[in-house]
C-alpha positions as CSV (number, residue, x, y, z in Angstrom):
1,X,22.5,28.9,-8.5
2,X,19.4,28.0,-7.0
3,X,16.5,25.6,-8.8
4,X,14.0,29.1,-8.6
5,X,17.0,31.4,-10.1
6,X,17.2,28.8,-12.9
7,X,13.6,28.9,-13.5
8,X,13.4,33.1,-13.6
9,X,16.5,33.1,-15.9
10,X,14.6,30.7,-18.2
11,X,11.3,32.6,-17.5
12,X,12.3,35.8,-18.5
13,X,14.2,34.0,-21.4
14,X,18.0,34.4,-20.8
15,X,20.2,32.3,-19.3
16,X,22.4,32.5,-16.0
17,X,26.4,34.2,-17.0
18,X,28.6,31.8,-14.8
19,X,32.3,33.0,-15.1
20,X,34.6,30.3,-16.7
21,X,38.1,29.5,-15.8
22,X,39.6,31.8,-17.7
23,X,37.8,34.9,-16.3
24,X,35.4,35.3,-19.0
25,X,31.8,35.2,-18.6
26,X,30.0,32.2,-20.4
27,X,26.7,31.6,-21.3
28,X,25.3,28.3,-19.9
29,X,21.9,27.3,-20.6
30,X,20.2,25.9,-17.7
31,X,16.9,24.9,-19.7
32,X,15.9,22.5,-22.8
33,X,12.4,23.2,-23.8
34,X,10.3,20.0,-23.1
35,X,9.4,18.1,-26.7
36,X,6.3,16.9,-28.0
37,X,7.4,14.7,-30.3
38,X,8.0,10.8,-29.9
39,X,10.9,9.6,-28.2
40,X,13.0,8.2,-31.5
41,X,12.8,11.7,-33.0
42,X,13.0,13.8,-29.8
43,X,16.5,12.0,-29.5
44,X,17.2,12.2,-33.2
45,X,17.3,15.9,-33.0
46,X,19.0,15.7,-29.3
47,X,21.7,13.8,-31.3
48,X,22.0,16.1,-34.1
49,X,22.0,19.0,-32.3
50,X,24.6,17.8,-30.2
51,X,27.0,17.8,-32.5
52,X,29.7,15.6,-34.2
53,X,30.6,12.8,-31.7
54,X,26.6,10.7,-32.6
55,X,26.5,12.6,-35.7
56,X,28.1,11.0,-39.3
57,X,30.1,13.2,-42.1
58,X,26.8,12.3,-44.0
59,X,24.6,13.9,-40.9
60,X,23.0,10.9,-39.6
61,X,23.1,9.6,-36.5
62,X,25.5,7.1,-35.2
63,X,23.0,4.9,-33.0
64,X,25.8,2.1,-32.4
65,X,27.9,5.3,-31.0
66,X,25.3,6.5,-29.0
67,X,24.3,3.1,-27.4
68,X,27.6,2.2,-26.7
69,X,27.5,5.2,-23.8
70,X,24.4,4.2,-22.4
71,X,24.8,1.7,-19.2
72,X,22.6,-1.0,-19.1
73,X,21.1,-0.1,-23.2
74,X,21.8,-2.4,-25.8
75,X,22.0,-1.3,-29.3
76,X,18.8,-3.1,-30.4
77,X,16.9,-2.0,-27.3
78,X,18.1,1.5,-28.7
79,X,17.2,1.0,-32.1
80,X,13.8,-0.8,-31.7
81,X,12.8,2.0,-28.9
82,X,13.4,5.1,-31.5
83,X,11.9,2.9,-34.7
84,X,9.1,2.8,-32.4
85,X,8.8,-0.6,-32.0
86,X,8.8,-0.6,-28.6
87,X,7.8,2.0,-25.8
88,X,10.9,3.8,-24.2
89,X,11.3,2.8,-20.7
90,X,11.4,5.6,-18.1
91,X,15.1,3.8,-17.1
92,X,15.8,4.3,-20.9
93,X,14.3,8.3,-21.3
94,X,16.4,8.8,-18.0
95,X,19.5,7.4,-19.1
96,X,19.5,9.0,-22.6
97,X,19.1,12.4,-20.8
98,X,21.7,12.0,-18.5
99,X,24.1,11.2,-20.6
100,X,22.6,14.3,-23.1
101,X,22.3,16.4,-20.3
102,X,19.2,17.2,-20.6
103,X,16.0,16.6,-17.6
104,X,14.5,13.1,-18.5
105,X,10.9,15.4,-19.0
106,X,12.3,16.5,-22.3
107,X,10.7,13.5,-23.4
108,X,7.0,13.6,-24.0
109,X,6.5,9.8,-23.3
110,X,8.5,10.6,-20.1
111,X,6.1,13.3,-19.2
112,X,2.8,11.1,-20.0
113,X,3.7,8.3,-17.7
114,X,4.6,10.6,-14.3
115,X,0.9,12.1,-15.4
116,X,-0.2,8.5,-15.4
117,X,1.6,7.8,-12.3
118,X,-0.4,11.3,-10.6
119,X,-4.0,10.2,-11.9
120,X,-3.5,6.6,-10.5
């Protein structure tokens, strides 16, 4: 499927059918809605959403987990980035959403500093 199929399946607000393996059609979602919030809790609720592999029993996230995944991230980059103690890198917003899935401009900081990058 084509980048402007994608976008008029997510325009129109349904998703492109792709058939699976077995025969059946399957709904794939080609499209995360952008976030506005910060970085640490746009990935929080990436995380959570995501389901039980960063998530605990208790339903917090597993940072260590998480980090472990992510090349060239350590854990207390990681953990200082979504406490907010440090700005995300655009090597660390694009790395998070690759291994998510997700376009790095789900993140607003992500967003903000190609705008940046434009006015300049």
């Amino acid at each position: 499927m084509v980048a402007a199929e994608l976008w008029e399946a997510f325009a129109s607000g349904g998703y492109p059918v792709q058939p699976s393996p077995s025969g059946a059609d399957a709904r794939v979602p080609g499209v995360v809605e952008p976030s506005d919030m910060s970085f640490g809790d746009a990935l929080r609720e990436l995380l959570l959403a995501d389901g039980d592999i960063y998530v605990s029993e208790s339903g917090n996230v597993k940072w260590g987990t998480f980090a472990h995944v992510l090349h060239g991230v350590s854990y207390d980059v990681l953990r200082r980035t979504v406490r907010g103690e440090r700005a995300p890198t655009m090597e660390l917003m694009e790395e998070c959403a690759r291994v998510l899935q997700v376009w790095p401009t789900y993140f607003a900081e992500y967003r903000a500093i190609g705008f940046a990058r434009q006015a300049a």
